[in-house]
C-alpha positions in Angstrom: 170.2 132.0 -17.1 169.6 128.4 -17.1 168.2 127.9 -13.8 165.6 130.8 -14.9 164.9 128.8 -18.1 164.5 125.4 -15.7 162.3 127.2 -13.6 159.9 128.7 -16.3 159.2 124.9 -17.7 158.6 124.2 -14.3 156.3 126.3 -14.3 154.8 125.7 -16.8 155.1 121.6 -16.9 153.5 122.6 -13.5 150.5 124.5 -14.3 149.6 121.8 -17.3 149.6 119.4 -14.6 147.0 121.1 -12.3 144.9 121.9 -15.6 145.3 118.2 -16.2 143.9 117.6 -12.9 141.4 119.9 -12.9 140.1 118.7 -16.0 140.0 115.4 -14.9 137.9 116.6 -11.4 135.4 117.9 -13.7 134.9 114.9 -16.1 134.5 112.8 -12.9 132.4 115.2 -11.3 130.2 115.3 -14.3 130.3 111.5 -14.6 129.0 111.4 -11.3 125.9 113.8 -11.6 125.0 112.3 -15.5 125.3 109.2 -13.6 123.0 110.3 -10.1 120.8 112.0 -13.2 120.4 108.5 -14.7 119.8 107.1 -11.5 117.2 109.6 -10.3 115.0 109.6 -13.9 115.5 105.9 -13.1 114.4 105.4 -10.0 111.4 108.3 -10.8 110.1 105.9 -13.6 110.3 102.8 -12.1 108.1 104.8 -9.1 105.6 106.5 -12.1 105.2 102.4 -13.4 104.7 101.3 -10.1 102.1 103.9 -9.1 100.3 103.4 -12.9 100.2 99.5 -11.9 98.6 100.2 -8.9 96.3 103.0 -9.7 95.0 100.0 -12.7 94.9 97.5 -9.8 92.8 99.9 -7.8 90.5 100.6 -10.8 90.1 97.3 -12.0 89.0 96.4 -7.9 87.1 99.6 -8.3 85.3 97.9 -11.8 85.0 94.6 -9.8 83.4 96.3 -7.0 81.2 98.4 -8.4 79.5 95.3 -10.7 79.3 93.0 -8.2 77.0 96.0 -6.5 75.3 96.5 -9.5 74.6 92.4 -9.8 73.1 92.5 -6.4 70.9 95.3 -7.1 70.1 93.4 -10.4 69.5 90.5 -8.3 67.4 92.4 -5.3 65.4 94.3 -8.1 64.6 90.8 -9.9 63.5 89.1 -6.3 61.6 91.7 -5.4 59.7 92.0 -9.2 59.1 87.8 -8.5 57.6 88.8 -4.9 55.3 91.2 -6.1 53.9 88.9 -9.0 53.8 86.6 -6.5 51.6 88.5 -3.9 49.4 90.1 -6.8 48.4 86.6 -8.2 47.9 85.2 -4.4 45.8 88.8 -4.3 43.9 88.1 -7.5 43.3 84.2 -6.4 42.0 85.5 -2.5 40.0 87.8 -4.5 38.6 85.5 -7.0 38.3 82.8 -4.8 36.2 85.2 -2.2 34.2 86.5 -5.0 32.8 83.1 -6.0 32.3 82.5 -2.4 30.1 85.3 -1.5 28.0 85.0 -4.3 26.1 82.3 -3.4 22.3 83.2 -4.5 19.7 84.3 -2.0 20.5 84.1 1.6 17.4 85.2 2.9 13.5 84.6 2.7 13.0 87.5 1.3 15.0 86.6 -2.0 14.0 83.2 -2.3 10.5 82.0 -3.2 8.4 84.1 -1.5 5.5 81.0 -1.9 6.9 79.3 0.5 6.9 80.2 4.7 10.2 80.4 6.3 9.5 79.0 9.6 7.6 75.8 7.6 11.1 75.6 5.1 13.0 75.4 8.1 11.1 72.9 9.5 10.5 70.9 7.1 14.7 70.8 6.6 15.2 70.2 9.5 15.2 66.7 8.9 17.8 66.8 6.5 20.3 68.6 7.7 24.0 67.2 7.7 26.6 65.2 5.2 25.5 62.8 2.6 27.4 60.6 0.7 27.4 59.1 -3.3 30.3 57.4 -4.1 33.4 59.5 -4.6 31.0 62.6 -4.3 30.0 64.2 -0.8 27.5 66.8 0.0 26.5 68.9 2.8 22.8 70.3 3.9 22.3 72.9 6.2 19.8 75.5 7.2 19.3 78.9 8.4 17.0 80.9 10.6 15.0 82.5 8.1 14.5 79.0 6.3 17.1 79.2 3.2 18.2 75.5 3.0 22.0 75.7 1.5 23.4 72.4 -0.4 27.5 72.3 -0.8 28.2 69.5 -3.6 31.5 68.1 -4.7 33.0 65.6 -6.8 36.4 64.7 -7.4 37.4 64.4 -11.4 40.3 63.0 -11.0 43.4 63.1 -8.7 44.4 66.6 -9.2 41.0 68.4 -10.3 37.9 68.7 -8.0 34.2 69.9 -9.1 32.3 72.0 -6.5 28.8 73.1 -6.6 26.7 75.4 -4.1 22.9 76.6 -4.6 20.5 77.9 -1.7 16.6 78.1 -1.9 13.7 77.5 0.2 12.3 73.6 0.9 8.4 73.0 -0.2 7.3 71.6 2.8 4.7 69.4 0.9 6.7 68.0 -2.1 10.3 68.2 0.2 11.7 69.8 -3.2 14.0 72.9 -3.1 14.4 74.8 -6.3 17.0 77.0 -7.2 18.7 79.6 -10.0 21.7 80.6 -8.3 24.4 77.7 -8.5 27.9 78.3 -9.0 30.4 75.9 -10.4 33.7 76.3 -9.2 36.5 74.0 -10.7 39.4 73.8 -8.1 43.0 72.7 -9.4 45.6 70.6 -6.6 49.3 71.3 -7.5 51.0 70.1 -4.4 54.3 72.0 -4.9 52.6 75.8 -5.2 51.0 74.0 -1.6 47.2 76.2 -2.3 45.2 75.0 -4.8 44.1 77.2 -7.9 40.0 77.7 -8.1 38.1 79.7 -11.1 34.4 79.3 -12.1 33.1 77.7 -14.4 30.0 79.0 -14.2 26.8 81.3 -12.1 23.2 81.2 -11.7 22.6 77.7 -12.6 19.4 76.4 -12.4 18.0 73.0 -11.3 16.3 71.0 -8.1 17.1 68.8 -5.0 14.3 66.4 -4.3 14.3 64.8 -0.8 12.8 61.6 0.9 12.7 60.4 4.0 11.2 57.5 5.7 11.0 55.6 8.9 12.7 52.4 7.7 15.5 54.3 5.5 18.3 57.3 6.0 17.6 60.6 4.1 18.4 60.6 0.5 17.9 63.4 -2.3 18.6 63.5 -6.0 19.6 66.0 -8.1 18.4 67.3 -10.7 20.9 69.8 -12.8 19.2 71.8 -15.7 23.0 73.5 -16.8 25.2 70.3 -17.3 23.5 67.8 -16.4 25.7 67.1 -13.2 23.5 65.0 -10.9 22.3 62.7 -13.6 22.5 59.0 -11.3 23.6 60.8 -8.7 21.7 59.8 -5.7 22.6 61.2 -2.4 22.5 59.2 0.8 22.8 61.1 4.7 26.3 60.2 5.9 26.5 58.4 9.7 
């Protein structure tokens, strides 16, 4: 009867033990996954911050990127906005400057004083042809075919501005004089860092005479005589060796 009774809380001190036991298993088995949990939510944030930090980093590169593309086009759209002003007011100089040049009065006998004989201007020019010289001033004569004498005037005003004056007509053979109503004033400006200087008219059509004289003893000469500004007052000319 006893060893039965022995043998029950045997039993039974032995099945509390395994309980025991397996209790404990559990707790440590739980312990470990909370604790692999924690570790894996860890790890999985600390790889979520990392991949936020670098998706910023790649957008603020992105950003970077993409203004200093947008600053070049700003930059290549402002050169080529200074090119183009550039070329159109070279253009509109060329132009202008061509303009002036072509519109130089009559160019043939036909539109000159029809009074006077072609072949006996031409002749009588022929004398005179070539460079003359009054002090700072120069001048140039020539003459065509068709007897149109063409005088090229100009006169520094100072170190950066230079007057120029051109007027065509036929020479009276008898009083060496050559009218005209075609003279165009063009006032040229010397900037030596733009490297070409800027040119615009003053005026057109201006009206006056060139008087020659030549003798045996002396060079050519002529005076001019301006009837728009007065230009040629004390100017005499003298032909240029």
């Amino acid at each position: 009867m006893f060893k039965k009774e022995f043998r029950k809380k045997l039993l039974v001190i032995a099945g509390a033990v395994l309980m025991s036991c397996s209790l404990l298993a559990c707790g440590s088995d739980k312990k470990s996954s909370d604790t692999t949990a924690a570790t894996t939510k860890e790890a999985s944030n600390d790889t979520t911050e990392a991949e936020k930090k670098e998706d910023k980093t790649t957008e603020k590169k992105d950003d970077k990127t993409t203004e200093k593309k947008e600053d070049k086009t700003t930059e290549a759209k402002k050169e080529e906005t200074t090119e183009a002003k550039k070329d159109e007011t070279t253009e509109a100089k060329a132009e202008e400057t061509t303009a002036f040049d072509t519109e130089e009065g009559p160019t043939t006998a036909e539109d000159a004083d029809t009074s006077i004989d072609p072949q006996a201007s031409a002749n009588a020019a022929m004398n005179f042809i070539g460079p003359y010289t009054c002090g700072r001033a120069t001048a140039n004569v020539s003459v065509s075919s068709d007897g149109i004498v063409s005088i090229e005037i100009s006169n520094p005003f100072d170190a950066a501005t230079v007057y120029h004056w051109t007027m065509s007509g036929k020479m009276n053979p008898d009083t060496l004089t050559v009218e005209f109503e075609n003279c165009i004033k063009i006032v040229e400006h010397l900037d030596p860092e733009e490297g070409q200087p800027d040119r615009e008219s003053a005026y057109k059509y201006g009206a006056g005479m060139l008087s020659f004289a030549d003798t045996d003893d002396a060079d050519p000469t002529f005076v001019w005589y301006d009837e728009t500004e007065n230009a040629g007052s004390g100017m005499d000319f003298v032909f240029l060796r």
